[in-house]
Each structure stands twice: as structure tokens, then as C-alpha cells.
Residue, then its C-alpha position, 0 to 999 in steps of 0.5 A: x500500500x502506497x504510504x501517505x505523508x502529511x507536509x504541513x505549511x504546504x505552500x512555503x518555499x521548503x514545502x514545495x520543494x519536499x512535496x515534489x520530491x515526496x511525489x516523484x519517489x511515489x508518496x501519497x502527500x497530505x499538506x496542510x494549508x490555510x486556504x483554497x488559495x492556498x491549495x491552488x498555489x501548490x497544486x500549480x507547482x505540481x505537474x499534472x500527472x502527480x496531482x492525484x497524489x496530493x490532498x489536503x486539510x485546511x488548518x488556518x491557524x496553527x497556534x490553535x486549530x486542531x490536527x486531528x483530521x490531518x495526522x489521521x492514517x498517515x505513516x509519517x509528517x513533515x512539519x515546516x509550517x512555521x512563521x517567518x518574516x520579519x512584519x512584527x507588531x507582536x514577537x508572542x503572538x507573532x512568531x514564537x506562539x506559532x512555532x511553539x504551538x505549531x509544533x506541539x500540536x502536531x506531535x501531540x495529535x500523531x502521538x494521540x492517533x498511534x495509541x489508538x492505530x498500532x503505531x502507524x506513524x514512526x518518523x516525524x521531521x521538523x524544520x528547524x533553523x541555524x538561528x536555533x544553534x548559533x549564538x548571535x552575541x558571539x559575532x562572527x567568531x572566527x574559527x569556532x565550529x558550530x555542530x548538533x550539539x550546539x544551542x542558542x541561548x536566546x530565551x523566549x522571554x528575549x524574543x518576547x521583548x523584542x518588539x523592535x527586533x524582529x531577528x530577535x524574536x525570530x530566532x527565539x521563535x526556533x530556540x524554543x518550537x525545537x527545544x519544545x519538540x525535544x522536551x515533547x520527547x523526553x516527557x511523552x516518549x511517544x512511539x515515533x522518532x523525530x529528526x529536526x534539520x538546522x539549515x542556515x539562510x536558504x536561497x534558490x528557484x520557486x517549485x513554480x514561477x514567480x507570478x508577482x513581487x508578493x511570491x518572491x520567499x523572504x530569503x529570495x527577497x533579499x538577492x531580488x532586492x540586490x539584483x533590482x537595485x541598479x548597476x551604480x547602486x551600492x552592494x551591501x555587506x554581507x551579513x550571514x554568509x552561510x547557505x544552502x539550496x533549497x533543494x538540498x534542504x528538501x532533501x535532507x527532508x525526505x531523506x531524514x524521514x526514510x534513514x536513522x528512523x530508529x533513534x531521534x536525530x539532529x542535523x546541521x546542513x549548510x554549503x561548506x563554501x560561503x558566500x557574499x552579496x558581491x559574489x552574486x553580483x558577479x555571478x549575475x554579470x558572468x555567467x551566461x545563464x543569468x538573462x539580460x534584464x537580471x544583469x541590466x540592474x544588478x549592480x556591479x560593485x567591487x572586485x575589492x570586498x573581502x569576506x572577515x573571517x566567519x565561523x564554520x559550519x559542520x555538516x558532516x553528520x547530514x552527509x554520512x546519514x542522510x547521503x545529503x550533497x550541496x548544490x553549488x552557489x553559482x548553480x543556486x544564483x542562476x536558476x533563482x534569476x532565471x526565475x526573476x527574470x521573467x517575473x521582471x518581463x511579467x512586471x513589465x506587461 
């Protein structure tokens, strides 16, 4: 019998990545969305002959709706829907009320469904975040090696004062939804595992094209917004300069669902190179895939800008049990702008 997988936050940038993979390998997906605008936006990222394999449960709010009707007789979740922007009038209710309970509400409902249906399901996979390993108050900590093992210690009464900071609040927000994950396993022990994937800033190509400005992915928003810019405009600095393609966080996803499902597993994923907002630059104006119109105002700034000395990132842990490999930065950059490319021709019409 052909499995089904619940993929909640369906319609985000990750989702639709882990919703085509889960489809190609022959899933049954179930996604959780707020609306039927919601459905209609995935299903357009989805090709027609893998839309019978798709269904769906409308959860408009994951800070109290419930998910009994979506765990029910699935054999495994992925639960990505989680807020992350940075329009903040209330970080509590905002961001970190959301994430918290968003998280225990879906493990609490697939526990409560295997005590009554043998056990079906057995593997939970959560998306969880750098911003939930790094301690931000440490700067750019040349040389330090952050792993699994370490831990923002970014409170939720922090993020909750956080009203004019919204990284703040965001980054409490994925603290505490993840520590609140663990603290669910170690207090209920339900018959499930669950892996969560810590992925730094995340770029690449939409599942579908971007059809308005509004499609455009917070994190894609920020090289949209370099590559817009002008030729004489100014480049920024760089401030995070770690990443990785979306496609590979998709998956580590899928893969953290099928392998190592027999303990709890924390992963730490990132591309070993890094990366600056002038190497995009460049990037743009070099490579021959990049459209005319991307490059006509992508800034061109300077050959001169150096990267300072940045921490270090290591995922050897996702390579060795999951197989993950990393899609190369020039490769991200220049399917994003193709993209962007013809959202500029749309704009235009």
C-alpha cells in the first residue's frame, strides 16, 4: 500500500520543494494549508500527472486549530509550517506562539492517533533553523565550529521583548518550537522518532514561477532586492554568509524521514563554501545563464570586498546519514534569476 505523508505549511518555499520530491519517489502527500488559495498555489507547482497524489486539510491557524483530521492514517509528517518574516507588531503572538504551538500540536495529535492505530506513524521531521544553534552575541567568531550539539541561548522571554527586533524574536521563535519538540520527547516518549534539520539562510528557484513581487520567499527577497537595485547602486555587506539550496534542504527532508528512523536525530546542513552579496553580483554579470534584464540592474560593485573571517559550519553528520550533497552557489544564483527574470518581463506587461 502506497504510504501517505502529511507536509504541513504546504505552500512555503521548503514545502514545495519536499512535496515534489515526496511525489516523484511515489508518496501519497497530505499538506496542510490555510486556504483554497492556498491549495491552488501548490497544486500549480505540481505537474499534472502527480496531482492525484496530493490532498489536503485546511488548518488556518496553527497556534490553535486542531490536527486531528490531518495526522489521521498517515505513516509519517513533515512539519515546516512555521512563521517567518520579519512584519512584527507582536514577537508572542507573532512568531514564537506559532512555532511553539505549531509544533506541539502536531506531535501531540500523531502521538494521540498511534495509541489508538498500532503505531502507524514512526518518523516525524521538523524544520528547524541555524538561528536555533548559533549564538548571535558571539559575532562572527572566527574559527569556532558550530555542530548538533550546539544551542542558542536566546530565551523566549528575549524574543518576547523584542518588539523592535524582529531577528530577535525570530530566532527565539526556533530556540524554543525545537527545544519544545525535544522536551515533547523526553516527557511523552511517544512511539515515533523525530529528526529536526538546522539549515542556515536558504536561497534558490520557486517549485513554480514567480507570478508577482508578493511570491518572491523572504530569503529570495533579499538577492531580488540586490539584483533590482541598479548597476551604480551600492552592494551591501554581507551579513550571514552561510547557505544552502533549497533543494538540498528538501532533501535532507525526505531523506531524514526514510534513514536513522530508529533513534531521534539532529542535523546541521549548510554549503561548506560561503558566500557574499558581491559574489552574486558577479555571478549575475558572468555567467551566461543569468538573462539580460537580471544583469541590466544588478549592480556591479567591487572586485575589492573581502569576506572577515566567519565561523564554520559542520555538516558532516547530514552527509554520512542522510547521503545529503550541496548544490553549488553559482548553480543556486542562476536558476533563482532565471526565475526573476521573467517575473521582471511579467512586471513589465
Amino acid at each position: 500500500m502506497t504510504k501517505t505523508i502529511l507536509v504541513t505549511g504546504a505552500s512555503s518555499f521548503i514545502a514545495g520543494w519536499i512535496i515534489q520530491y515526496l511525489l516523484e519517489k511515489g508518496y501519497n502527500v497530505r499538506g496542510t494549508v490555510r486556504s483554497a488559495a492556498k491549495e491552488k498555489q501548490v497544486l500549480d507547482g505540481i505537474a499534472e500527472e502527480y496531482r492525484k497524489q496530493m490532498s489536503f486539510v485546511h488548518v488556518a491557524d496553527i497556534t490553535s486549530d486542531p490536527f486531528d483530521e490531518a495526522v489521521r492514517d498517515v505513516d509519517g509528517i513533515i512539519h515546516v509550517a512555521s512563521p517567518f518574516h520579519f512584519k512584527v507588531t507582536d514577537p508572542e503572538k507573532d512568531l514564537l506562539l506559532p512555532a511553539i504551538n505549531g509544533t506541539t500540536r502536531v506531535l501531540q495529535a500523531a502521538h494521540e492517533f498511534n495509541q489508538n492505530n498500532e503505531n502507524k506513524i514512526k518518523r516525524v521531521v521538523i524544520t528547524s533553523s541555524f538561528a536555533a544553534i548559533i549564538d548571535a552575541s558571539k559575532g562572527t567568531r572566527p574559527g569556532y565550529v558550530y555542530t548538533e550539539k550546539d544551542w542558542s541561548p536566546i530565551t523566549y522571554e528575549q524574543g518576547a521583548a523584542a518588539k523592535d527586533d524582529p531577528m530577535t524574536a525570530y530566532r527565539a521563535s526556533k530556540v524554543c518550537a525545537e527545544q519544545a519538540a525535544w522536551n515533547f520527547i523526553e516527557q511523552k516518549k511517544p512511539a515515533f522518532t523525530i529528526a529536526t534539520i538546522c539549515e542556515p539562510m536558504v536561497y534558490g528557484p520557486s517549485v513554480r514561477d514567480f507570478q508577482t513581487i508578493d511570491d518572491i520567499h523572504q530569503s529570495n527577497a533579499l538577492i531580488w532586492s540586490l539584483v533590482t537595485s541598479g548597476k551604480d547602486a551600492s552592494i551591501p555587506d554581507t551579513r550571514v554568509p552561510k547557505q544552502v539550496d533549497v533543494r538540498d534542504v528538501a532533501f535532507t527532508h525526505v531523506a531524514a524521514l526514510e534513514k536513522m528512523t530508529d533513534s531521534n536525530q539532529r542535523y546541521l546542513i549548510a554549503n561548506d563554501q560561503n558566500w557574499t552579496q558581491q559574489q552574486i553580483a558577479d555571478i549575475v554579470h558572468q555567467s551566461s545563464l543569468v538573462p539580460e534584464n537580471i544583469k541590466q540592474t544588478t549592480p556591479v560593485g567591487s572586485k575589492d570586498y573581502q569576506l572577515p573571517d566567519f565561523y564554520i559550519i559542520d555538516s558532516s553528520k547530514a552527509k554520512q546519514d542522510l547521503g545529503v550533497t550541496y548544490t553549488p552557489f553559482q548553480k543556486t544564483i542562476e536558476d533563482l534569476t532565471i526565475q526573476f527574470g521573467k517575473l521582471q518581463q511579467t512586471l513589465k506587461q
